[in-house]
C-alpha atoms as one frame of an Amber mdcrd trajectory, in Angstrom:
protein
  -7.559 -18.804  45.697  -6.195 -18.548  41.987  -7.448 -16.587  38.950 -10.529
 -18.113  36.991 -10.416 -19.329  33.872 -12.862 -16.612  32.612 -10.549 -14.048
  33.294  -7.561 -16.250  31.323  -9.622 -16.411  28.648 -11.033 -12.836  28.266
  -7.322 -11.583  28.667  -6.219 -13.761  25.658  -9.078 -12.552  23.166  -8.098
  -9.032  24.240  -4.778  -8.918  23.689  -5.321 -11.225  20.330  -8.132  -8.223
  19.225  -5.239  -5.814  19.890  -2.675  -7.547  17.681  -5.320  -7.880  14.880
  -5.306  -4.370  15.071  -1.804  -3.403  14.996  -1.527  -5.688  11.805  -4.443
  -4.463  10.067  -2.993  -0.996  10.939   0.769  -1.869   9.800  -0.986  -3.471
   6.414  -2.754   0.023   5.524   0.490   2.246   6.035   2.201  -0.462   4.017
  -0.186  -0.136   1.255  -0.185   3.792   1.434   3.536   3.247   1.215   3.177
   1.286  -2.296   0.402   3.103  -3.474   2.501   6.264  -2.614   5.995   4.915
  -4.327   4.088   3.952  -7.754   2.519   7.169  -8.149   5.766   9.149  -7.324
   7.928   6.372  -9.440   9.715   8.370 -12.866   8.543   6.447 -15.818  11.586
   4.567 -17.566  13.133   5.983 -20.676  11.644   3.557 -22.997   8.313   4.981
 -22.032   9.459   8.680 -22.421  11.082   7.804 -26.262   7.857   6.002 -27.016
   5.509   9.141 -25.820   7.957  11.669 -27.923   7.533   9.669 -30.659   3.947
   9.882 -30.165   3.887  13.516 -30.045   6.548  14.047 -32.600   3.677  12.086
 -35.038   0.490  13.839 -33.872   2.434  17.333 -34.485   3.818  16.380 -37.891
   0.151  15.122 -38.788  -1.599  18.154 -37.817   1.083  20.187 -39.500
């Protein structure tokens, strides 16, 4: 006698629920992974002249 269909079928779905959740899972530590790179990322130095300038003009303001 051979396997039902119903057991075919509920096999498939499972294992397609699993890999939903390995890539949902694999999408999140990739985003952590961004999220985590940005923050840590050194500005450039056009940024860094541009906020000296900035503070070089507040002080000689205030002085």
């Amino acid at each position: 006698m051979g396997k039902s269909m119903y057991d075919y079928v509920n096999r498939s779905k499972e294992r397609a629920r699993q890999q939903k959740q390995i890539d949902k899972a694999s999408e999140r530590i990739r985003a952590k992974q961004e999220n985590t790179d940005i923050q840590t990322r050194t500005p450039n130095a056009v940024s860094d002249m541009a906020e000296q300038g900035l503070v070089e003009e507040i002080v000689t303001r205030t002085a």
